[in-house]
VEXDREN-2710 file (C-alpha; in Angstrom, 1 decimal):
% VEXDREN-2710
k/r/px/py/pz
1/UNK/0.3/16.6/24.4
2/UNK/-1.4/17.9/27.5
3/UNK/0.4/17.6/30.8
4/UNK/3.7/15.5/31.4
5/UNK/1.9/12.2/31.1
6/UNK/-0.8/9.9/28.9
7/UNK/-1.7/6.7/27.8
8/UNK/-2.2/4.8/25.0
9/UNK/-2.8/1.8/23.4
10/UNK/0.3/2.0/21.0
11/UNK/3.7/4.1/21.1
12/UNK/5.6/4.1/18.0
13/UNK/8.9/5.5/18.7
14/UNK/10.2/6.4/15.0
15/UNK/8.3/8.1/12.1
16/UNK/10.7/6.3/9.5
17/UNK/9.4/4.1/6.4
18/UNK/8.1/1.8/8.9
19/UNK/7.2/3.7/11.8
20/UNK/4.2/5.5/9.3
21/UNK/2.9/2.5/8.4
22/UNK/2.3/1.8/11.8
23/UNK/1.1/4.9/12.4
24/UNK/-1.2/4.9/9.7
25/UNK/-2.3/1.2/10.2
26/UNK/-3.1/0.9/13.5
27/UNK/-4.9/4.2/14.3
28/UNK/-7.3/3.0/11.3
29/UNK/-9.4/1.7/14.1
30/UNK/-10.8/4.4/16.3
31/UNK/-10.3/2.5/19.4
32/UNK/-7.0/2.5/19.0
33/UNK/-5.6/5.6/20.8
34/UNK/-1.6/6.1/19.0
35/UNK/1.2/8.0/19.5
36/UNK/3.9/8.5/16.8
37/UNK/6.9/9.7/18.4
38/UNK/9.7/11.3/15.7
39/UNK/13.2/12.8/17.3
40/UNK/13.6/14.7/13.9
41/UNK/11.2/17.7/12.9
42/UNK/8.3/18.2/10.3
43/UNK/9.0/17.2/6.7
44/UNK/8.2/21.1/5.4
45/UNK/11.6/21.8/3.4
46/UNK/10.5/22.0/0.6
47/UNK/14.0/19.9/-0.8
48/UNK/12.6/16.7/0.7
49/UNK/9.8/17.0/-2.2
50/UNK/12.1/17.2/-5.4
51/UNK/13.1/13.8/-5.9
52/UNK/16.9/15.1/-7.2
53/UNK/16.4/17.3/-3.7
54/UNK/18.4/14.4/-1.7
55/UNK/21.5/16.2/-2.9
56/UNK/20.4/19.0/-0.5
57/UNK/19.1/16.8/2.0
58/UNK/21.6/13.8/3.0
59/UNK/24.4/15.6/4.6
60/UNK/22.3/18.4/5.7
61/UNK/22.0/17.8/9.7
62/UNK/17.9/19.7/9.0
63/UNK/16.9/16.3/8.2
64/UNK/20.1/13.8/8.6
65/UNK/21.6/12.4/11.7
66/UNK/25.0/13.0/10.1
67/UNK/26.2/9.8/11.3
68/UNK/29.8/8.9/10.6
69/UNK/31.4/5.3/11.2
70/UNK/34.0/4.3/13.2
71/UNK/37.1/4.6/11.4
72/UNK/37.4/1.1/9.9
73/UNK/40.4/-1.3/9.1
74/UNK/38.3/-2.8/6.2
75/UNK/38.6/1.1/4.6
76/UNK/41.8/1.6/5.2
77/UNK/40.9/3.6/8.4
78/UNK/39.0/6.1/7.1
79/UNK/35.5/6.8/9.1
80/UNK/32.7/7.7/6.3
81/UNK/29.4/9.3/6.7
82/UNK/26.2/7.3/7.4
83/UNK/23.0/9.4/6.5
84/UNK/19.7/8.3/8.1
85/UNK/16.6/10.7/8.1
86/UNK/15.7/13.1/10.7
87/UNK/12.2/14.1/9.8
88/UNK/8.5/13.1/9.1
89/UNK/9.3/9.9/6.9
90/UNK/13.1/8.9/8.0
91/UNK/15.3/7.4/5.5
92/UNK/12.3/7.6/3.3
93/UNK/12.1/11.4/2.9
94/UNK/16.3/11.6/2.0
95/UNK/17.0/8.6/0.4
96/UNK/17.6/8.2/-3.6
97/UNK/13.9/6.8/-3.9
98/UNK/14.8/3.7/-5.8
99/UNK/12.0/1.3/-5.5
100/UNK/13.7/-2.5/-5.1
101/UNK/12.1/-4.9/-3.1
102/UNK/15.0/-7.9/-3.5
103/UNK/14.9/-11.1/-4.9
104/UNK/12.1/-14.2/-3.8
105/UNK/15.3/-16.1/-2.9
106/UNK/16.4/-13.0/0.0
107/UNK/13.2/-14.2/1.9
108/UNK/12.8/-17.8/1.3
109/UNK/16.4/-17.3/3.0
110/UNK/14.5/-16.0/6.5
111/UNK/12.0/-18.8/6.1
112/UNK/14.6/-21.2/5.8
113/UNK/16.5/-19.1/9.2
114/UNK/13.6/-20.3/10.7
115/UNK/11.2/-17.2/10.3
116/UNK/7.5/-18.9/9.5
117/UNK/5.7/-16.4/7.1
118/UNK/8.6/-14.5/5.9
119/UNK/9.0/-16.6/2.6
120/UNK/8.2/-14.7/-0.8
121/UNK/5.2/-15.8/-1.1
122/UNK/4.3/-14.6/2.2
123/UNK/5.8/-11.2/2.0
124/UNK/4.7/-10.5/-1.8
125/UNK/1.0/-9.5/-0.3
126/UNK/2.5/-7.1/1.6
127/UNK/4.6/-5.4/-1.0
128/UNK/1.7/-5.4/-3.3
129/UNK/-1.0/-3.9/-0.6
130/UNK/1.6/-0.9/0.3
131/UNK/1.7/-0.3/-3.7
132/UNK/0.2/2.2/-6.2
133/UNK/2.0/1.0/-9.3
134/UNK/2.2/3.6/-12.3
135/UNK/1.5/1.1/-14.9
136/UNK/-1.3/-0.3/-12.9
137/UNK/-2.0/-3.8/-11.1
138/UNK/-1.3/-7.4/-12.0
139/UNK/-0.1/-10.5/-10.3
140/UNK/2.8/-9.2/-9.2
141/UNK/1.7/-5.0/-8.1
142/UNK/-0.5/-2.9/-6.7
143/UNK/-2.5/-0.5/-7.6
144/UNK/-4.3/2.2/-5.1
145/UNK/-1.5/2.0/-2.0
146/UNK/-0.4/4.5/-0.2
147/UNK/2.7/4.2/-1.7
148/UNK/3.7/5.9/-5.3
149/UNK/5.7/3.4/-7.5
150/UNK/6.3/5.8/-10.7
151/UNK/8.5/5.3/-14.5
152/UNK/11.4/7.6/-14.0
153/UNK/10.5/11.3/-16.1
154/UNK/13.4/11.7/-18.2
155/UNK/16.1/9.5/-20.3
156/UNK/19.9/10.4/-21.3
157/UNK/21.7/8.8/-24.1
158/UNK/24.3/7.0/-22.1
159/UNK/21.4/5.2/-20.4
160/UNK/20.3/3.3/-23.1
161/UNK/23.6/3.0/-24.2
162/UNK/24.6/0.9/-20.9
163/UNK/21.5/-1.1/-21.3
164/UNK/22.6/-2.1/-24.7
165/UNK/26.3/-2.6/-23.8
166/UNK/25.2/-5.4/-20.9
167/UNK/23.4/-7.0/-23.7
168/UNK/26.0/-7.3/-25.9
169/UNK/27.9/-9.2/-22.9
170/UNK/24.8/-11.2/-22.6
171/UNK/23.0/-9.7/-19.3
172/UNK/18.9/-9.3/-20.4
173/UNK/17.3/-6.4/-20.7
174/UNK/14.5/-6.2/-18.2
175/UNK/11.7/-3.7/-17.6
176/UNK/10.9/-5.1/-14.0
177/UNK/13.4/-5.7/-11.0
178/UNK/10.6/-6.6/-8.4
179/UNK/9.1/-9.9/-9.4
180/UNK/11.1/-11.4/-7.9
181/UNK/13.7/-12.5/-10.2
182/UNK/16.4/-9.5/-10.8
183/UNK/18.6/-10.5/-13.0
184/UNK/18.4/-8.0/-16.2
185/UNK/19.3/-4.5/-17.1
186/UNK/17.0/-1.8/-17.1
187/UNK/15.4/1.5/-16.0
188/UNK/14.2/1.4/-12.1
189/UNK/10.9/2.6/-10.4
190/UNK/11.0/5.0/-8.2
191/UNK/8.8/5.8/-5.3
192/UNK/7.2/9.0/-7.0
193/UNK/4.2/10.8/-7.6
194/UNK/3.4/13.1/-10.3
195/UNK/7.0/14.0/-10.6
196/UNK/7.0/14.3/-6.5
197/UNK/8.8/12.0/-3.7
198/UNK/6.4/9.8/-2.0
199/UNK/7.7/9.4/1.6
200/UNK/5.7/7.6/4.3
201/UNK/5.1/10.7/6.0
202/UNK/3.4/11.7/2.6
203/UNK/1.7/8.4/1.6
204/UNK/0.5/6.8/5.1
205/UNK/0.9/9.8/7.0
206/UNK/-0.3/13.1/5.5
207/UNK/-3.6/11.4/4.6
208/UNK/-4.5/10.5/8.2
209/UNK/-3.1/13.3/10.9
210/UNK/-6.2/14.4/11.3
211/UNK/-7.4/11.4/12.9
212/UNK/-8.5/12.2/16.7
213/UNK/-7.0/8.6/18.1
214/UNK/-3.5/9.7/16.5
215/UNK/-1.1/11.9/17.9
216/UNK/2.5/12.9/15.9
217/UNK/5.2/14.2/18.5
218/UNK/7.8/15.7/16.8
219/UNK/11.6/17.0/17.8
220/UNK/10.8/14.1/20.6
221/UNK/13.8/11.9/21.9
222/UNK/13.1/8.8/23.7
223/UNK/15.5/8.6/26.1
224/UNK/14.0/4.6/27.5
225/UNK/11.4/2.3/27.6
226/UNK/9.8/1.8/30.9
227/UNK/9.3/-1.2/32.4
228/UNK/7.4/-3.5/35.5
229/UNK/9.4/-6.5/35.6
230/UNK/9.9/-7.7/32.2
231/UNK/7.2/-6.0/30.8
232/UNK/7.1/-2.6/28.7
233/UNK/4.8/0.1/30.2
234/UNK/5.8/3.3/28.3
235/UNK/8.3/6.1/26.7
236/UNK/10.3/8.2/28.6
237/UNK/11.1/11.0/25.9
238/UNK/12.2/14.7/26.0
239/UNK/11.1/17.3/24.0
240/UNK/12.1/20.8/24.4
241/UNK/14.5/20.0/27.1
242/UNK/11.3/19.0/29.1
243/UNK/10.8/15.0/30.0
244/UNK/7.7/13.5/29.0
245/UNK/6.5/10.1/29.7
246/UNK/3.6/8.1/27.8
247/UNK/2.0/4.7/29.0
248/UNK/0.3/2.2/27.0
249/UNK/-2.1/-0.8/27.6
250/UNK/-0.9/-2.1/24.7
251/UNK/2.4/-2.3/23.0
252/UNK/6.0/-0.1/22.6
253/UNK/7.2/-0.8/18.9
254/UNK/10.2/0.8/18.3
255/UNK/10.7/1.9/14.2
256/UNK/14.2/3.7/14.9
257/UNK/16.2/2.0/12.8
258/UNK/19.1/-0.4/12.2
259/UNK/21.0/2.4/14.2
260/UNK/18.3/3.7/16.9
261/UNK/16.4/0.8/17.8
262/UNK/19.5/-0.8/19.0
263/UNK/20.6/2.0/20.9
264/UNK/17.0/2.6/22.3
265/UNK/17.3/-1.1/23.4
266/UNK/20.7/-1.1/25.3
267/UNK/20.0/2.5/27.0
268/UNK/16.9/1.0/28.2
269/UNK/18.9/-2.2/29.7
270/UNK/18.2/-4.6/26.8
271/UNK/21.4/-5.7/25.3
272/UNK/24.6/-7.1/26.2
273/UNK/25.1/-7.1/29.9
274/UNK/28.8/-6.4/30.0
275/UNK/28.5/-3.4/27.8
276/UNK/25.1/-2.3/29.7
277/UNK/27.6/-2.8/33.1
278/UNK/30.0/-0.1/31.7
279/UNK/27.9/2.4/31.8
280/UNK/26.1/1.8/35.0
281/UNK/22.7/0.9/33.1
282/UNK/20.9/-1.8/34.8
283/UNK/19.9/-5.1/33.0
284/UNK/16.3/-5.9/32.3
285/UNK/17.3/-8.3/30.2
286/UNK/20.5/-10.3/28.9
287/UNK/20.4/-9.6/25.0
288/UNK/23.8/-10.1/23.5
289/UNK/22.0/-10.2/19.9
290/UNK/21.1/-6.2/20.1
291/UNK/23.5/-4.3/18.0
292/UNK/25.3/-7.0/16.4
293/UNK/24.8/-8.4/12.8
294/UNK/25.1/-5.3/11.1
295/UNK/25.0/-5.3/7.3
296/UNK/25.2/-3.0/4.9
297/UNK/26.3/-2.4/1.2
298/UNK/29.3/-0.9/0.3
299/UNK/29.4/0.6/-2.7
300/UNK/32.6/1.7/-5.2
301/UNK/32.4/4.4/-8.0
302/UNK/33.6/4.7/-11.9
303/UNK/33.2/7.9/-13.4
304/UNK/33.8/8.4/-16.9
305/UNK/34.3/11.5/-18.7
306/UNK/32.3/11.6/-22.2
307/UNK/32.3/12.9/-25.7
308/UNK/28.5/14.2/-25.0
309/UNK/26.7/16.2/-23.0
310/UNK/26.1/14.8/-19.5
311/UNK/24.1/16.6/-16.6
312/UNK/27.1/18.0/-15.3
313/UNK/26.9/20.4/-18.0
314/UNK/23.5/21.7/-17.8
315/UNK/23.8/22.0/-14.2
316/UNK/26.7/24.3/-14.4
317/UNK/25.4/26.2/-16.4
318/UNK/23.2/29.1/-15.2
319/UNK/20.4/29.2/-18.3
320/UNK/20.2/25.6/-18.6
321/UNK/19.5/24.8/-15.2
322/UNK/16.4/27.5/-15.1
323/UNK/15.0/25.8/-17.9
324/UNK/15.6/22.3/-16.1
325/UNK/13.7/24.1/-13.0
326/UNK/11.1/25.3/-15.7
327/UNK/10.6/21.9/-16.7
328/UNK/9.7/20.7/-13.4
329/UNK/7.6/23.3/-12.5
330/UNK/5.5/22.9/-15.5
331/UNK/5.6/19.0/-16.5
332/UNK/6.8/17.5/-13.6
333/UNK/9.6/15.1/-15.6
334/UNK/12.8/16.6/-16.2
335/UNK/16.2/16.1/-14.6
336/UNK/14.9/17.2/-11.4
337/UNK/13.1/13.9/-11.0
338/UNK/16.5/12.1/-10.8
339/UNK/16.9/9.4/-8.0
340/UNK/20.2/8.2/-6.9
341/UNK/20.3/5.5/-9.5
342/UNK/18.9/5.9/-13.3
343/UNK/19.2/2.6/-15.0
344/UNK/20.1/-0.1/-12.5
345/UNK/21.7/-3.8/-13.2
346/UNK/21.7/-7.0/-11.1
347/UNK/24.5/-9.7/-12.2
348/UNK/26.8/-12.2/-11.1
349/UNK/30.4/-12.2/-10.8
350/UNK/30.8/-15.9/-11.3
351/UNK/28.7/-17.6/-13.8
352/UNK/28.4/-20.5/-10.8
353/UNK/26.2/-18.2/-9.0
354/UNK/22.5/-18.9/-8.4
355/UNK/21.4/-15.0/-8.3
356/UNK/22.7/-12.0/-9.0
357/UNK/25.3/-11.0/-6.4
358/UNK/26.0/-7.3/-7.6
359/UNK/23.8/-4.4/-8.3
360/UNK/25.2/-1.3/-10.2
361/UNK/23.7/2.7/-10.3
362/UNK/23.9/4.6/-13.1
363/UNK/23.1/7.9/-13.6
364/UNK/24.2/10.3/-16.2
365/UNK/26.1/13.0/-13.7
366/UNK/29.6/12.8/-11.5
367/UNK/30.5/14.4/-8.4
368/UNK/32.9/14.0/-5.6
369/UNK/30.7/12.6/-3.2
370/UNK/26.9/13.1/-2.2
371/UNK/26.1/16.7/-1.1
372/UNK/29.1/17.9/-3.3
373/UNK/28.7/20.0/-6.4
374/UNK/29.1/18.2/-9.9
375/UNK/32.4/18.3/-12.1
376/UNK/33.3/20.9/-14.4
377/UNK/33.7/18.4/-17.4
378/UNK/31.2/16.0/-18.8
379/UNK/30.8/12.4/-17.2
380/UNK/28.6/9.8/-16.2
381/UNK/28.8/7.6/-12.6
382/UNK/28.5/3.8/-12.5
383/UNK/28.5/2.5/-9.1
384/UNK/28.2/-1.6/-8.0
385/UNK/27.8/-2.7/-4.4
386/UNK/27.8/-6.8/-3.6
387/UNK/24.5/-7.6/-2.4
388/UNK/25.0/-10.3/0.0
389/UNK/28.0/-9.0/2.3
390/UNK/29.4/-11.7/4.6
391/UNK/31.1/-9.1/6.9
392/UNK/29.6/-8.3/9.7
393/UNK/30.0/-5.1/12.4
394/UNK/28.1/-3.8/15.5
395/UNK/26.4/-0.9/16.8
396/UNK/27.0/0.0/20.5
397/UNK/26.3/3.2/22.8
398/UNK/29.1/5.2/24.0
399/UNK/27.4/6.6/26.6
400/UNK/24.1/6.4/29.1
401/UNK/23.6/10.1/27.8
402/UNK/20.2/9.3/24.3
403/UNK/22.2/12.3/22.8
404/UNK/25.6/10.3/22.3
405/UNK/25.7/9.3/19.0
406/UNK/26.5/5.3/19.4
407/UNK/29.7/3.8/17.7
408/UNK/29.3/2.2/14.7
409/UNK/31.5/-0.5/13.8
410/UNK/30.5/-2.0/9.9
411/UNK/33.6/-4.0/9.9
412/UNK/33.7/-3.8/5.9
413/UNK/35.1/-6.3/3.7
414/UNK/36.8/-8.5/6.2
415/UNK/35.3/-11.4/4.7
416/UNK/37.4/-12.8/2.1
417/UNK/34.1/-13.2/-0.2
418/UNK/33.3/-9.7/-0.1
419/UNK/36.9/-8.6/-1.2
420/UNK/36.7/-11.0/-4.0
421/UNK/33.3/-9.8/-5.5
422/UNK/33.8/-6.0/-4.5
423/UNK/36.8/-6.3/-7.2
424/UNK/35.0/-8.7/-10.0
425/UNK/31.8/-6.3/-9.5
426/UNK/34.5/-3.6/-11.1
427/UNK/35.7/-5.8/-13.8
428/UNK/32.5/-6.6/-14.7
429/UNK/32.1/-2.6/-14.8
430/UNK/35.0/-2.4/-16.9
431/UNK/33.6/-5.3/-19.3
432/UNK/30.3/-3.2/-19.6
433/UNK/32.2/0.3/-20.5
434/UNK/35.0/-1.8/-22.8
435/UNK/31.8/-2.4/-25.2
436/UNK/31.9/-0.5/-28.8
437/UNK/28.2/1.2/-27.7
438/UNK/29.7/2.4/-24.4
439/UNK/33.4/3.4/-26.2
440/UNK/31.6/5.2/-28.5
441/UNK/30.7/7.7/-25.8
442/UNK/34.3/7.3/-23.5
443/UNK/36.5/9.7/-23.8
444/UNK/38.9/8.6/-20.8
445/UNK/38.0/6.7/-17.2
446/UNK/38.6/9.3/-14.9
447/UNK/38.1/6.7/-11.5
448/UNK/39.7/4.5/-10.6
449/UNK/42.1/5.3/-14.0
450/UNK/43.7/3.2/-16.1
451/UNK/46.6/2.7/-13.9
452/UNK/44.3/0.3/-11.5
453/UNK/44.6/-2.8/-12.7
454/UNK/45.6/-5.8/-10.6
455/UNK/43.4/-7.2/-7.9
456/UNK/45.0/-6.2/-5.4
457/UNK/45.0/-2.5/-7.1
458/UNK/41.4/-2.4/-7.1
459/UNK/41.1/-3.7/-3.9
460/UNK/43.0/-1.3/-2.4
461/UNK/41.2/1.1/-4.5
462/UNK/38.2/0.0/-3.1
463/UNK/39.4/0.4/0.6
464/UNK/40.3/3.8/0.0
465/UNK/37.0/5.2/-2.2
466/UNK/34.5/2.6/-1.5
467/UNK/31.3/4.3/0.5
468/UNK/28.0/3.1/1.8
469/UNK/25.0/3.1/-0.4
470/UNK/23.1/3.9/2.8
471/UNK/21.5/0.5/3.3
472/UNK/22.4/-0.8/7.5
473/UNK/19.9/-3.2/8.8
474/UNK/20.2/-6.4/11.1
475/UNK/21.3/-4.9/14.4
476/UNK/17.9/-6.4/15.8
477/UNK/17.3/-9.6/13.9
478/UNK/14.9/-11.9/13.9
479/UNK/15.2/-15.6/14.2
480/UNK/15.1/-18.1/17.2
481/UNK/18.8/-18.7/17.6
482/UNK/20.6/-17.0/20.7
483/UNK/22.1/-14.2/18.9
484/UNK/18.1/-13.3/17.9
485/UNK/16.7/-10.6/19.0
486/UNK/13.1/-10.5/18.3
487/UNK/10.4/-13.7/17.1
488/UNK/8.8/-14.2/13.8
489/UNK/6.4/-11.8/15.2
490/UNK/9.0/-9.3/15.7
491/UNK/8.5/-9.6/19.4
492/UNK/11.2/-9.0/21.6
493/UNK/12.6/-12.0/23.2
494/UNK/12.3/-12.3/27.2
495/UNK/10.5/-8.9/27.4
496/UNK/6.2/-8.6/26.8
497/UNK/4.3/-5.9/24.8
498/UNK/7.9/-4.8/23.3
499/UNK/8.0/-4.8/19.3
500/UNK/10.9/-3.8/17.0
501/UNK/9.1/-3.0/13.5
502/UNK/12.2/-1.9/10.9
503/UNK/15.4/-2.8/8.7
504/UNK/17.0/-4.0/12.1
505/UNK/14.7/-6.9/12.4
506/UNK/16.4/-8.3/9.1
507/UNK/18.3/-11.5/9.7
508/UNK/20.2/-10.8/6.3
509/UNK/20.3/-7.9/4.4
510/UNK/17.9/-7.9/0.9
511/UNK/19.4/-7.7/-2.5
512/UNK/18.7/-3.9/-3.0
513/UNK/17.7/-0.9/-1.8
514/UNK/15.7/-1.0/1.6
515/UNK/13.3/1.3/2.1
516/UNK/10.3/-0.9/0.3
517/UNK/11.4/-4.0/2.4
518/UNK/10.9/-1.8/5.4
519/UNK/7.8/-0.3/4.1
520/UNK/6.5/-4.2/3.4
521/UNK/7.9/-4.4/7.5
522/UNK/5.3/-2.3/8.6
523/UNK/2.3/-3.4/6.5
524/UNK/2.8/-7.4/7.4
525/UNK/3.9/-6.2/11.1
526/UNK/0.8/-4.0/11.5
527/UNK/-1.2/-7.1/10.5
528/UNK/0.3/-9.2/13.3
529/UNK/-0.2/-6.2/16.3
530/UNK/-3.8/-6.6/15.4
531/UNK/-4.0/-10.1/14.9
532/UNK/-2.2/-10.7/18.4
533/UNK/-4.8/-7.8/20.2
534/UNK/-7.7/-9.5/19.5
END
């Protein structure tokens, strides 16, 4: 940027999975002059690219926040890590890249919260537009998006072999988790193309940088949104150390997050007026809704040691991974194109249920925790989170200083229901593995072990090993209620020309993984900016 100070039609403050959407979307008309703003730096680590490569880059603070929770009573005290993505693409260029959009019923919920054109039906356009499905378009995918949606490149025995066990205990076999309807066991999509992660930053937003009405600031940190009255008229951001400040004529939209955008909002004096008193920040407007609702899925591992070969082995060993690095190189497929989850299930705990209210990961390693090397012996990890958590937490700064990390407060499992189906989500684990086809291949369950086996064991359990699967959204939601913190139209309430476009807006959290429900975010909320300009 030239100088200390320009205007523009559109700042987007966050180059996430939303923010380059935006980006993308509304500089596609000329007119509109738009400035992406992105606190993290370019997406050139080459890391990002490999889709196993999020072992390198969650945890890494290159490109993660390296957030960590508050400790929490729910965990027994323990304060865990929350990675979010600083760089080019967000969440999108670090996550596990499992393409789920959620079930029909997840958004018929908003609709019914209140939300006109948030049903299924409305947001299915949306998903489908962003799409370029591998296996081509029909009535319920896209084909030609900027967004990769690819068959994962490789298979291991005790893949299949789960997918036949939750057969044999009567869950389907399914070959698609996004129509809609989840329920099944099966292989996932991932958001991959030829063999390579597709990010935002490298479907919406590498195509289009070179547009002349679009500019990308990166290592930039807004510090507030500026405002006349109740009215947002710019950015105040610093980059280098130096303050910058941007104006528009048309809209702010912040894309920070479930973690930033609330933060953003309550530095800028949007938020809860006691909290905003504390730290001697001045009140444009009385928001109590900003930071609360948080969701997000907790998740609890099994690992099982085998009687085969699992990818434990061929990464510990020297010759086989060079040939697995071969692989890639030349075929693109291979265990380098492993995502955080291999085969995937949705089920229910209670057969009284009217959807699926657990989701399991499997993949055919096991490791201490993310960013941690693999065991020495052979195993495989099943994981299960409870979609629908009833707990809810906060976010809140600590500090009028945009550098203070804020406090993070998930609250986990202090709702009874989310105790209860934490521990049947293992049982129903331990039902899966108990199967001949999956005791075929056990040798011995290494976590939790055999000697877990009351509730209350596994609950416990639970408090002390359960994680996040990296999914927090709702800190911003939408809805009309007085906890609500933007429209329908994912306009702020009681402030003009102020938008919040990402996972924050969501009044409840999705069954799944999040990053295509923020992706669809930013195609139907890019839509609605235009709509409303006209």
């Amino acid at each position: 940027m030239a100088g200390t100070e320009e205007e523009f039609d559109y700042i987007v403050a966050g180059a996430g999975s939303a923010g380059c959407v935006l980006a993308n979307r509304l500089s596609a008309d000329s007119r509109n002059r738009v400035l992406l703003l992105e606190a993290g730096g370019r997406d050139n680590y080459p890391w990002i690219h490999i889709p196993v490569g999020y072992f390198k880059t969650i945890l890494n603070p290159r490109t993660d926040w390296c957030f960590y929770t508050e400790p929490d009573a729910g965990l027994n005290g323990r304060s865990i890590p929350w990675p979010r993505g600083k760089v080019l693409g967000g969440s999108s260029s670090i996550n596990g890249l499992v393409y789920i959009r959620g079930q029909s019923h997840d958004y018929n919920q908003w609709r019914q919260l209140g939300n006109t054109g948030w049903a299924w039906d409305d947001v299915l356009p949306y998903f489908m537009k962003a799409e370029d499905q591998e296996r081509g378009a029909s009535e319920t995918h896209g084909a030609g998006g900027p967004l990769g949606v690819s068959d994962i490149g490789f298979s291991r025995g005790f893949s299949d072999a789960f997918i036949d066990a939750a057969e044999d205990i009567g869950i389907p076999r399914t070959d698609d988790f996004n129509s809609g309807d989840q329920e099944g066991a099966g292989y996932f999509q991932l958001t991959t193309r030829n063999g390579r992660r597709c990010s935002t930053a490298v479907g919406y937003l590498r195509p289009v940088k070179g547009r002349s009405n679009l500019s990308i600031t990166t290592r930039a940190l807004v510090r507030r949104i500026l405002f006349e009255g109740k009215r947002a008229v710019g950015i105040e951001y610093m980059v280098d150390g130096q303050t910058r400040v941007a104006r528009t004529k048309g809209e702010v939209i912040l894309s920070s997050g479930a973690i930033g955008s609330p933060q953003i909002l309550q530095l800028s004096g949007v938020g809860p007026g006691a909290l905003l008193g504390e730290f001697g920040i001045p009140v444009v407007h009385e928001a109590p809704g900003v930071g609360e609702n948080l969701q997000d899925h907790l998740q609890i591992r099994a690992i099982y040691k085998t009687n085969q070969p699992s990818l434990n082995d061929e990464v510990n060993s020297l010759f086989r991974k060079a040939l697995m690095g071969l692989e890639y190189i030349f075929t693109r497929k291979g265990p380098l194109t492993l995502a955080a989850g291999h085969v995937g299930m949705f089920a229910r705990t209670r057969p009284d249920l009217e959807t699926p209210d657990v989701q399991f990961h499997l993949i055919p390693l096991s490791t201490k925790a993310p960013g941690e090397g693999l065991h020495e012996f052979s195993a495989f990890t099943s994981s299960v989170c409870q979609l629908r958590p009833e707990s809810r937490g906060r976010i809140v700064i600590k500090s009028p200083d945009p550098t203070s990390y804020p406090a993070i407060h998930p609250n986990y499992l202090s709702a009874v229901t989310d105790q209860q189906t934490i521990v049947g989500g293992m049982k129903l684990s331990r039902k899966i593995m108990a199967t001949p086809v999956m005791q075929s291949l056990i040798t011995e369950e290494f976590m939790p072990g055999t000697d877990v086996q009351s509730d209350e064991d596994l609950l416990e359990h639970a408090r002390d090993n359960a994680g996040t699967i990296y999914h927090p959204v709702g800190t911003c939601k939408m809805g009309d209620d007085p906890m609500a913190v933007v429209d329908e139209r994912l306009r702020v309430h009681g402030i003009k020309r102020l938008r919040v476009v990402d996972a924050s807006i969501m009044p409840t959290l999705v069954s799944g993984n999040t990053n295509a429900p923020s992706i669809m975010i930013g195609e139907k909320a890019s839509d609605m900016i235009l709509e409303d300009a006209r």
